[in-house]
Each structure stands twice: as structure tokens, then as C-alpha cells.
C-alpha positions as CSV (number, residue, x, y, z in Angstrom):
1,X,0.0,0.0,0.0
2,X,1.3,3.9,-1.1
3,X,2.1,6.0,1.9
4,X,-0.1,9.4,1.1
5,X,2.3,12.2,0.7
6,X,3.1,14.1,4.2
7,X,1.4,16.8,5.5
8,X,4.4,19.1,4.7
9,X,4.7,18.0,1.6
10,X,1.1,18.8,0.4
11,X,1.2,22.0,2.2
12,X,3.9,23.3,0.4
13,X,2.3,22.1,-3.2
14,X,-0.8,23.6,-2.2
15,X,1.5,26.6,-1.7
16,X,3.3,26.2,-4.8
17,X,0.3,25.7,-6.6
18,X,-1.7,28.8,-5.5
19,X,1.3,30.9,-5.8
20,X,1.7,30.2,-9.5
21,X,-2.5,31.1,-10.2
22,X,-1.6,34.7,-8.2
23,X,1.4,35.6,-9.9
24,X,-0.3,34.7,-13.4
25,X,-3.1,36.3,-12.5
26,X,-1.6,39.6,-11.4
27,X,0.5,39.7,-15.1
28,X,-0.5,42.2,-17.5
29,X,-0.3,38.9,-20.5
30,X,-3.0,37.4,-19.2
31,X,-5.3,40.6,-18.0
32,X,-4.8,41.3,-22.0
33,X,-5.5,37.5,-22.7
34,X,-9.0,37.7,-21.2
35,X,-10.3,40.4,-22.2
36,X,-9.5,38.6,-25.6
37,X,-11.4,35.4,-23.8
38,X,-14.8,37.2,-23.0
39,X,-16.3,34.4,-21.5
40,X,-16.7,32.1,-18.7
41,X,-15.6,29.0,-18.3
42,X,-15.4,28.7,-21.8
43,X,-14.1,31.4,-24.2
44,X,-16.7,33.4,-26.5
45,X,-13.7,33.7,-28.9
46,X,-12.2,31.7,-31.3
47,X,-9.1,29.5,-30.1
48,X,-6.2,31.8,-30.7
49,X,-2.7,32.2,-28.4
50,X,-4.0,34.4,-26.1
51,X,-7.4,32.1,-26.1
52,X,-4.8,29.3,-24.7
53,X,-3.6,31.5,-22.2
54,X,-6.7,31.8,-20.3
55,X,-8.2,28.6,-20.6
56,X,-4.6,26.8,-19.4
57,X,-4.9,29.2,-16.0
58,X,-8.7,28.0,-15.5
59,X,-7.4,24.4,-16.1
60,X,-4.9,25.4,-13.7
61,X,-7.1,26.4,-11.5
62,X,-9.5,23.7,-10.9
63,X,-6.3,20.9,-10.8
64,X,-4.6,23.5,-7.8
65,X,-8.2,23.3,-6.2
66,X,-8.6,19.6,-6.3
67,X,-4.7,19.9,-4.5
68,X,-6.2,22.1,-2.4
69,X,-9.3,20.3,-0.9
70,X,-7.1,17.2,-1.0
71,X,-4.1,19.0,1.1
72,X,-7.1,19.8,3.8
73,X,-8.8,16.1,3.6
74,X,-5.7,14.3,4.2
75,X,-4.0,16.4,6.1
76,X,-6.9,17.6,8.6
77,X,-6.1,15.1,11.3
78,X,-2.3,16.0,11.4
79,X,-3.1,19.4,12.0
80,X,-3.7,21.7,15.0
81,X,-6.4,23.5,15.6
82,X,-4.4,26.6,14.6
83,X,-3.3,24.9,11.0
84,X,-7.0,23.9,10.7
85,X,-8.5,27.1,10.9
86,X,-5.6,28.1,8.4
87,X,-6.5,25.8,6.2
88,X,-10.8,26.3,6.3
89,X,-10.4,29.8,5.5
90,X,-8.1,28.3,2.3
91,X,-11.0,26.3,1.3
92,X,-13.5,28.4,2.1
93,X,-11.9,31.6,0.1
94,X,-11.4,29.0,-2.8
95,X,-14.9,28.7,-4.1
96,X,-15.4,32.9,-3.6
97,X,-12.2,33.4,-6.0
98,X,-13.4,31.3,-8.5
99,X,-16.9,33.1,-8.6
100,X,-14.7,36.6,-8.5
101,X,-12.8,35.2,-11.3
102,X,-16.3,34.3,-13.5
103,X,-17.5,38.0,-13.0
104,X,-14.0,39.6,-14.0
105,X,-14.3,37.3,-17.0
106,X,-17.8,38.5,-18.2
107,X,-17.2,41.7,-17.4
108,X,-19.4,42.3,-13.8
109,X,-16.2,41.9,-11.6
110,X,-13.5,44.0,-10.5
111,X,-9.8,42.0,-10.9
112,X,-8.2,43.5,-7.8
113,X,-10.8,41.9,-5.7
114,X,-10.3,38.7,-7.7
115,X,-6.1,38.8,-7.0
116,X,-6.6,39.8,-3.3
117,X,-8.6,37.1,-2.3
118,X,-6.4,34.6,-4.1
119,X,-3.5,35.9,-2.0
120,X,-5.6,36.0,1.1
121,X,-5.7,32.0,0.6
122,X,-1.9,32.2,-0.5
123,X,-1.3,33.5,2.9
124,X,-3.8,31.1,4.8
125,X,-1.7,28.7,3.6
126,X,1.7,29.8,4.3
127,X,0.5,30.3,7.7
128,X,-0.8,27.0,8.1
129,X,2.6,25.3,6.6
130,X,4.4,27.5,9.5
131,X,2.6,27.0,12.3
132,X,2.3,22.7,11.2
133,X,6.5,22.9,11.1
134,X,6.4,24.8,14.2
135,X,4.4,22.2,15.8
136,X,5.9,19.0,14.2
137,X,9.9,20.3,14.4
138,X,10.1,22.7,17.0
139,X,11.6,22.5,20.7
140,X,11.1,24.4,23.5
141,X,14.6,26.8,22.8
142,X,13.9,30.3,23.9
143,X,16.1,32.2,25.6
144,X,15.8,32.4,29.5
145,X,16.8,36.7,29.1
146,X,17.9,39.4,26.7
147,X,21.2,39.3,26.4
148,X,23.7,42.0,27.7
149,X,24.2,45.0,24.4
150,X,27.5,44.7,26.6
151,X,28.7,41.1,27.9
152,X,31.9,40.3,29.6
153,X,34.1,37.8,28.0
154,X,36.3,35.7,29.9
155,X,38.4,35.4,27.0
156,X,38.5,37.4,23.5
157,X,37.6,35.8,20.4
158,X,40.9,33.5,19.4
159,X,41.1,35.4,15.9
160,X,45.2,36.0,15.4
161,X,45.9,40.1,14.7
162,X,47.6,41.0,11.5
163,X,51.1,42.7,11.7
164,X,50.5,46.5,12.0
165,X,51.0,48.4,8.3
166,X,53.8,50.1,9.6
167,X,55.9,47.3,9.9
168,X,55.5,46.1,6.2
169,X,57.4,47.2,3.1
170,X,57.1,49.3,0.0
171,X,54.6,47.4,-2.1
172,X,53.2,45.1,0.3
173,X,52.5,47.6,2.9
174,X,50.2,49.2,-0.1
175,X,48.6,46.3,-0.9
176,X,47.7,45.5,2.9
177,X,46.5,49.2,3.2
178,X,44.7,48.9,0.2
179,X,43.1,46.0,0.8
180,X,42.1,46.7,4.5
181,X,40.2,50.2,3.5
182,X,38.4,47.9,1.3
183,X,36.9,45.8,3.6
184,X,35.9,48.9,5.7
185,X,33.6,49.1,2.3
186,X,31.5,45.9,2.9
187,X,32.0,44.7,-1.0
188,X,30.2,41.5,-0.6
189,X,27.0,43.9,0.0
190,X,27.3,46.1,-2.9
191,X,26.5,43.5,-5.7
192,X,22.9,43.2,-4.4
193,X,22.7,46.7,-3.4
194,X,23.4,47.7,-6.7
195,X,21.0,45.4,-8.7
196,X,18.1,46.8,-6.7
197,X,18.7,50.4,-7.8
198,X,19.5,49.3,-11.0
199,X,15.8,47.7,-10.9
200,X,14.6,50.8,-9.6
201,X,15.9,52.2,-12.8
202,X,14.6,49.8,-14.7
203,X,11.0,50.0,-12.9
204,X,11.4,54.3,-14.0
205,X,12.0,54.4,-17.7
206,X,14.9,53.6,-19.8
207,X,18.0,55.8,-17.8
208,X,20.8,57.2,-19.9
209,X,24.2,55.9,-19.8
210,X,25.1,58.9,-17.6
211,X,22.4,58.7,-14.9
212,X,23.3,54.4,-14.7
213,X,26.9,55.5,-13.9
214,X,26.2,58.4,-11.7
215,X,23.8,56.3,-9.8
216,X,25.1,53.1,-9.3
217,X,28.5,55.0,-9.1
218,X,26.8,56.8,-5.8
219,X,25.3,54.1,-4.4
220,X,29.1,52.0,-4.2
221,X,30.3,55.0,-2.9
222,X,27.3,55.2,-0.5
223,X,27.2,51.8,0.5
224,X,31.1,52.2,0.7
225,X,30.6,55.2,3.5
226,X,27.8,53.2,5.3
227,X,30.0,49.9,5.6
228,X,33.0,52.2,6.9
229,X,31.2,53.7,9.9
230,X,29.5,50.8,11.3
231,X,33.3,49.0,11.0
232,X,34.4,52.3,13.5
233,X,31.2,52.0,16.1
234,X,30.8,48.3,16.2
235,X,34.7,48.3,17.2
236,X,34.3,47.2,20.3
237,X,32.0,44.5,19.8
238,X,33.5,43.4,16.6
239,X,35.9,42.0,18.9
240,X,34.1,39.9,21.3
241,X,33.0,37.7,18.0
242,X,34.7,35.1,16.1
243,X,33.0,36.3,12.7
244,X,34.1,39.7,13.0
245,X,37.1,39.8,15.4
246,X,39.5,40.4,12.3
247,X,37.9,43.6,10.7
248,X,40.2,46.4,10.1
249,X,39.5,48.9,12.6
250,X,38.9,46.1,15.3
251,X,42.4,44.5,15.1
252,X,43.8,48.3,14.6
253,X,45.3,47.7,11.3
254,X,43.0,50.7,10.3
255,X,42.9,53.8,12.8
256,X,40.0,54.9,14.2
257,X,40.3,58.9,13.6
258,X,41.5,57.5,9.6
259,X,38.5,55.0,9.2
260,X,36.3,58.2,10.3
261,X,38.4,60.4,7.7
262,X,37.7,57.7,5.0
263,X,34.1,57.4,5.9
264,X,33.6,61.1,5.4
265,X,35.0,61.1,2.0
266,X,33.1,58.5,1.1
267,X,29.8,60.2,2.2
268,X,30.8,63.2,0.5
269,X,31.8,61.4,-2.8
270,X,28.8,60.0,-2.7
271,X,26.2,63.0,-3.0
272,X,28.6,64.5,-5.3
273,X,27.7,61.4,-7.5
274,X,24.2,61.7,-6.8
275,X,23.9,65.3,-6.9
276,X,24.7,65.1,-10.7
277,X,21.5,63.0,-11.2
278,X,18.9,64.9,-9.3
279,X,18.6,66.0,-5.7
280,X,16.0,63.7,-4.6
281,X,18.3,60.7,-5.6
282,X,21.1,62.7,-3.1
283,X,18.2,63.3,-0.5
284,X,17.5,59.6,-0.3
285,X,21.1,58.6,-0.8
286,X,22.3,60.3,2.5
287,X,19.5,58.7,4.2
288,X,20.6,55.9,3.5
289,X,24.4,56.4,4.6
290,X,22.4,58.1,8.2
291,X,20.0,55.5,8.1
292,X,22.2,52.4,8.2
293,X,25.3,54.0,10.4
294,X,23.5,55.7,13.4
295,X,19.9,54.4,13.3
296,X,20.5,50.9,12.4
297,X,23.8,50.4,13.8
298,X,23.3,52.2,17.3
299,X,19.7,52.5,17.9
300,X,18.1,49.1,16.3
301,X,21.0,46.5,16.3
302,X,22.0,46.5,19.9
303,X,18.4,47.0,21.8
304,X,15.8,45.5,19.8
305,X,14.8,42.1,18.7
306,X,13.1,43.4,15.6
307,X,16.1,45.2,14.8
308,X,16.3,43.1,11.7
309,X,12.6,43.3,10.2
310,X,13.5,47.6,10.9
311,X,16.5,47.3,9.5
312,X,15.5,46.2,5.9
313,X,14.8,49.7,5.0
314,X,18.4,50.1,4.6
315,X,18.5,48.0,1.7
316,X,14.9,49.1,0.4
317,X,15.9,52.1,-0.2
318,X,18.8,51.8,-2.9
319,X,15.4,50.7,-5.0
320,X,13.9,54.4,-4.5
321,X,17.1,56.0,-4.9
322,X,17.5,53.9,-8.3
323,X,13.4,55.2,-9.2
324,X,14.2,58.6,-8.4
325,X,17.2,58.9,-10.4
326,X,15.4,58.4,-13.8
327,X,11.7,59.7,-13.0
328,X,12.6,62.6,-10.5
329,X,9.9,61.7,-7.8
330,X,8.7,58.4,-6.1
331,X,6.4,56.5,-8.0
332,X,4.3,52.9,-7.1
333,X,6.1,50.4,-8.8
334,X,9.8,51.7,-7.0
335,X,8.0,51.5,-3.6
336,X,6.8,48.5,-4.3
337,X,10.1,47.3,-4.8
338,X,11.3,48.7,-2.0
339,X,8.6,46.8,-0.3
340,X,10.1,43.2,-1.4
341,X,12.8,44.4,-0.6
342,X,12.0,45.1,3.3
343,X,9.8,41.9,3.4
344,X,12.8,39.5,2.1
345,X,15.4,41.0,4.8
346,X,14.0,39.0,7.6
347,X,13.4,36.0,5.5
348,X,17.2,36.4,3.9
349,X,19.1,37.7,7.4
350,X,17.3,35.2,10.1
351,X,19.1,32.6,8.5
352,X,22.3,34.1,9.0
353,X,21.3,35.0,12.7
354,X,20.5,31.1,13.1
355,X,23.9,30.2,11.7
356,X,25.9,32.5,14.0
357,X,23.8,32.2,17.2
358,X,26.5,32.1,19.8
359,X,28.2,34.5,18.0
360,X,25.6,37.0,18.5
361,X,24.8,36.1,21.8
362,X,28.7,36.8,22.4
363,X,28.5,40.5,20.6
364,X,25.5,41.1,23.0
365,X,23.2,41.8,20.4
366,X,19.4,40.8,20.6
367,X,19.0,39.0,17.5
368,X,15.7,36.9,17.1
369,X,17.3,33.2,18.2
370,X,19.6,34.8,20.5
371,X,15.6,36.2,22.4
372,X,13.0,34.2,21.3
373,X,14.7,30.7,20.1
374,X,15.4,29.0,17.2
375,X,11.7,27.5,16.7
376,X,10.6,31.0,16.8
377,X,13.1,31.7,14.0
378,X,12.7,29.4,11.7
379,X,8.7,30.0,11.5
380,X,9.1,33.9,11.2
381,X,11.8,32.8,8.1
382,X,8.5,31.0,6.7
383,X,5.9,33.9,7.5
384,X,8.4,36.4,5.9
385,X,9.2,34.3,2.8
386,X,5.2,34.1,2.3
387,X,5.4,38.2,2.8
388,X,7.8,38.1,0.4
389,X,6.4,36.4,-2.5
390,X,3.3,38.3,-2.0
391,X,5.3,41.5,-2.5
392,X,6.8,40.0,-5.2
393,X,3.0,39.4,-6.9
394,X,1.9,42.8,-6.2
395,X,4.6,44.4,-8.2
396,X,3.8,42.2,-11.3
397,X,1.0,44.0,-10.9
398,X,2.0,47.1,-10.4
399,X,4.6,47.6,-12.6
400,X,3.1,45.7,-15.7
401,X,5.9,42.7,-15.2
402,X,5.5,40.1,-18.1
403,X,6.8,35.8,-18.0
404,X,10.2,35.9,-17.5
405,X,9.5,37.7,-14.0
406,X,6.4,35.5,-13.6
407,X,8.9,32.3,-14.1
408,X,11.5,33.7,-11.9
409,X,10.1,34.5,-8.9
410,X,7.6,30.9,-8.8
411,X,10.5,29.1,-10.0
412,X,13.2,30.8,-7.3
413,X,10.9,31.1,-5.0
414,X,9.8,27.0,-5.1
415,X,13.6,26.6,-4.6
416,X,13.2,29.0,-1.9
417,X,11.2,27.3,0.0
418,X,12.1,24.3,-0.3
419,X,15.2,25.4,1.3
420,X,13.2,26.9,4.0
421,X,11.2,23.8,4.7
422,X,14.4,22.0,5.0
423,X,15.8,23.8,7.5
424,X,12.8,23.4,9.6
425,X,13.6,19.3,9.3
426,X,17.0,19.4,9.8
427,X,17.9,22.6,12.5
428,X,21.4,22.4,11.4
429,X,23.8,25.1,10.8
430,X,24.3,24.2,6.9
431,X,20.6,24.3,6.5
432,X,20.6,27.7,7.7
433,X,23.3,28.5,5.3
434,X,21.4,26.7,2.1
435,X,18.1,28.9,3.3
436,X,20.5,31.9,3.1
437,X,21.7,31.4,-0.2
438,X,19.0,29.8,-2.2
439,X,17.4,33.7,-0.3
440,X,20.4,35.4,-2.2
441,X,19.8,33.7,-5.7
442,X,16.2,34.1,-5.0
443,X,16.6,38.0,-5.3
444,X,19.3,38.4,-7.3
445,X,17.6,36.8,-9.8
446,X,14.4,38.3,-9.4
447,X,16.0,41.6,-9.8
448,X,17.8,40.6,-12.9
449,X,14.4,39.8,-14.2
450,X,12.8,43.1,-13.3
451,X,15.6,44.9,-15.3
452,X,15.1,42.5,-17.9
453,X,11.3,42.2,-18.8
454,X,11.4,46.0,-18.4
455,X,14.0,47.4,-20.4
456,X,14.3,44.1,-23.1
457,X,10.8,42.5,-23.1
């Protein structure tokens, strides 16, 4: 006899599956292929591509319904009461988008009402997946207290110090002085930093070769300044971890009062840049540099446990600095961005948390398993990855996105998931570290995508 598929497992195809009906509903292709259609459940017009179109999504539809009421047959007595109630207001919303859907067809319906409900059962769903993991894999883990923004060590982190610059030798002293101001720049951040504004270029218009330069020029520069300051006032605590023990200023190799010298350039550079695009784009990129070096790093980071979820406007807004710069203002589709943006910080940066626990807990900083466990953790990765996606649907919408970003962002964001789901089964350091970078190709792709299907498509 066949063991039935696990709960899990049909929880996250009933996911899957109602995630790929929003994200093709919410794509201007098929908006245009049924009003082509003009008909419900059958089309009024003659076959044709667009014809297709439609009547594949319906198809689609009932199959992800029969998954749906199949997920919540087989899987009711697995679930918790929680997970159930999920899961009704799945099945119940089911039936009320499909009639939604007949009157957008014929005409008598309005299509935002018909896309919001289906994410309303997208998110029943997630919900119910996290709150079934959190039952089936999780352990009783929180932490007893906050943790100290300034513990005592009994000894420091074991990290080696590098020979001071001074003591090296014509070329190799430059390259060690070279190299160490740019690590004070956080490179490994600007890659992703960059490809949001350049979507929020893309989102704006079609930039000039000048205003891509000057923008993403700024925004290295920016990023650069941003890095360099939170190097000089983390010092201290950049010590007590293992991760961070060897940064530049922290083992001395950089001094503080030339870090702070660097830093300023860097800000100043930066606006410069900006300022030759528009002033808006130079109003938003200081924010960002003030933003992420005194408001993040001294206010959020060491006293709150939602310091991360807070902190994800730092990286959201390189997408309204990238908006600005070509279309002078703020518009929908570059907030929206900005808004997947926020939402996939958490989802992207928890898993990070999870991998360096102790280290966190060492630096004294209240970081969501350090506070409230890992179990705790590993659902709000879920719930945030659900947020996510949804963000990700809206500004298909929005923004008039076409297939490639359609494929992307289901196809990623299966992969995603999956990675997610994983590390709820496993709880091991290299599943957090898998969930972290299937996160990064996740966006990174997704914002290659925007750039392409806007600019190309």
C-alpha cells in the first residue's frame, strides 16, 4: 500500500500551486489574454494564443483546487487546531475566487478583488505550513533573558591580529593598506545593493548611460561610507565575535580617527555622485548612509529584537534612490520594490542569525534566536518568505511585469522554499546556510528579471 504524501509535503504544493494562479493572474499577459477570452468557463472567442492563455490558467485552477481540498482532507487530522483554521479559510476563500474570477471574466467583476482574495488564501496557507513545522519540528529553545548589548568575556575571540602596516614594506604595505580600506567598504553587500537600484531604474524608464553611472557610481560610494562607519562604532563589539574579530579597525590595522576620515570622503563622494543625477536621488542617498550607520547600527541592532525586520529599510531604499534617479519623484512600482525588498530581509538575514547564534549572543546583540529561540526563527523565516512572495506578486502588478519575471520569482521562490522547509527538518547550521543562499539567488535573480522584462521585453 502507497504511503499518502506528508502533511508538509502537500502544504507546500498547495503553496506552490496557489502561488503560481496569483502571480499569473496579477501579469498584465493574461489581464490582456482575457479580455480577448470574453467568457466564462469557456471562451466566447475563437481558439487563438491568447485564447490558450486563459483557458490553461482555469485548467490550472480547478487541478490546484482539487490539490487544495485534497491537502485539507488528508492532512486535517495532522493538523492543529491553529493549521486547521488556516487551512478552512483556504477552502472556504477557494470557491469565492473562483466566482470573482467568473464575473472579471464577463465583465461584472473587478480584478483587484479577484487577485486579493487569491493571496488571502496564499497566505492562509503559508500560515498553516508555518505554524504545522512549528508544531511537528520545533523544541522548546527560547532564551531564559535578553542578552547584555555589553557582555563580559572571559576570553576574546581566538582570531590572530595581522602585523600593523607600519611594519611592512614598500609594495606590500600598499597592498595590505589597500586591501584593508576595502573591507571597511562591505564589497560583498554592494553586488545586491546595486541590482536593486538598477531595478529601480529599470522600474522608472529607460536611464541614460550617464544617470546608470552616476547612480550606481553613488550608491558604491554610499554603500562604501555606510560599511566604513558601522566597521568604526561596532569596534568594540567586533571584537568579542569570532565572525568579525578580524575587521580592520577592530584589530587596529585601520585607525579609528583615519576610518572616520575615509568614511567622510566616502559620504561626500557620494552625494557628489548623486547630486549630478537629481537632488532627490542625493536626498535619499544620505539617508541611506544616516540610516544604516547611526539608526540601524546604534539605535536598532543592539536594543531590539526586531532590529532586523526595521532594518530592511536600509537595503529598500537603494530601490527608491535607483526610481528617483530616472523619473525625478517616487512613483508605485519603485515602492513596491522597495517593499520586497524590506519583506525578504528578515526572510534572507534570520538565516544568518540562526547560523551564528553564539556569536551573536557573544556580541551582545538581541537577535531573534539569541531572544525568542530557534523555533521562533525558523517560522518567522517562513511567514516572511510568504510576505515576500506576496510583495513579489503585487509588483507584477504594479509595474506591468511580463513571463520571464512571472517564471523567476515561482520558479526561485519553489527553490526558496524548499530550502526553507528543510531547515525546519533538519535545524542544522548548513541548513541555515542553504536557506541563506537559495534567499540570495532568490533575489538576485528576481531583480535581474525586473531589469530585464522592463528594459528588453
Amino acid at each position: 500500500m502507497k504511503r499518502r504524501p506528508s502533511t508538509t509535503t502537500l502544504l507546500s504544493a498547495s503553496v506552490v500551486g496557489v502561488y503560481v494562479l496569483v502571480v499569473v493572474g496579477a501579469t498584465a499577459a493574461l489581464a490582456d489574454a482575457a479580455a480577448a477570452c470574453g467568457g466564462w468557463p469557456a471562451c466566447d472567442a475563437a481558439l487563438s494564443p491568447a485564447v490558450a492563455v486563459v483557458l490553461l490558467h482555469r485548467a490550472a485552477a480547478v487541478a490546484v483546487g482539487l490539490l487544495v481540498v485534497a491537502t485539507g482532507l488528508l492532512a486535517w487530522t495532522d493538523l492543529d487546531g491553529r493549521s486547521r483554521a488556516a487551512v478552512g479559510v483556504a477552502l472556504v476563500g477557494y470557491p469565492v475566487q473562483a466566482g470573482l474570477g467568473a464575473l472579471v471574466a464577463t465583465g461584472r467583476g473587478v480584478a483587484g478583488a479577484h487577485l486579493l482574495v487569491a493571496m488571502g488564501i496564499f497566505g492562509a496557507l503559508v500560515v498553516a505550513l508555518a505554524w504545522h513545522l512549528e508544531a511537528e519540528t520545533g523544541t522548546d529553545d527560547a532564551a531564559a533573558a535578553t542578552p547584555s548589548p555589553e557582555p563580559a568575556l572571559d576570553e576574546p575571540a581566538a582570531i590572530p591580529e595581522p602585523a600593523p602596516l607600519s611594519a611592512l614594506d614598500g609594495a606590500e604595505r600598499l597592498r595590505e593598506t589597500a586591501w584593508a580600506y576595502f573591507q571597511l567598504t562591505k564589497p560583498r553587500l554592494m553586488w545586491l545593493l546595486c541590482l536593486v537600484a538598477g531595478a529601480g531604474m529599470a522600474l522608472a524608464g529607460s536611464p541614460s548611460v550617464r544617470t546608470v553611472v552616476a547612480t550606481l557610481g553613488g550608491g558604491v560610494l554610499a554603500i562604501g561610507a555606510s560599511g566604513t562607519f558601522n566597521h568604526v562604532l561596532e569596534r568594540d563589539v567586533d571584537r568579542r565575535m569570532e565572525r568579525t574579530a578580524d575587521r580592520p579597525v577592530a584589530t587596529h590595522e585601520v585607525p579609528v580617527r583615519n576610518a572616520l576620515a575615509f568614511g567622510g570622503l566616502l559620504t561626500v563622494a557620494s552625494l557628489g555622485a548623486f547630486l549630478s543625477v537629481n537632488l532627490l536621488a542625493a536626498a535619499l542617498g544620505l539617508a541611506a548612509v544616516v540610516f544604516y550607520s547611526v539608526i540601524y547600527t546604534l539605535v536598532l541592532k543592539p536594543n531590539t529584537v526586531q532590529n532586523t525586520v526595521l532594518g530592511g529599510a536600509a537595503g529598500a531604499l537603494p530601490a527608491l534612490i535607483g526610481y528617483a534617479a530616472v523619473a525625478g519623484r517616487l512613483g508605485l512600482p519603485g515602492l513596491a520594490l522597495a517593499g520586497v525588498i524590506f519583506l525578504w530581509t528578515p526572510a534572507h538575514f534570520y538565516n544568518l542569525a540562526l547560523a551564528y547564534k553564539d556569536d551573536y549572543e557573544r556580541g551582545g546583540f538581541p537577535m531573534m534566536p539569541v531572544v525568542r529561540g530557534e523555533t521562533e526563527t525558523r517560522k518567522h523565516v517562513l511567514l516572511y518568505l510568504g510576505a515576500t512572495l506576496l510583495g513579489a506578486s503585487a509588483l507584477t502588478a504594479l509595474a506591468g511585469l511580463g513571463w520571464l519575471y512571472a517564471v523567476v520569482t515561482v520558479g526561485l521562490g519553489s527553490v526558496f522554499l524548499w530550502a526553507v522547509v528543510r531547515l525546519h527538518r533538519e535545524r542544522t547550521e548548513s541548513a541555515a546556510f542553504r536557506a541563506f543562499h537559495a534567499s540570495n539567488a532568490y533575489l538576485g535573480l528576481l531583480l535581474v528579471a525586473v531589469v530585464v522584462d522592463s528594459l528588453a521585453v
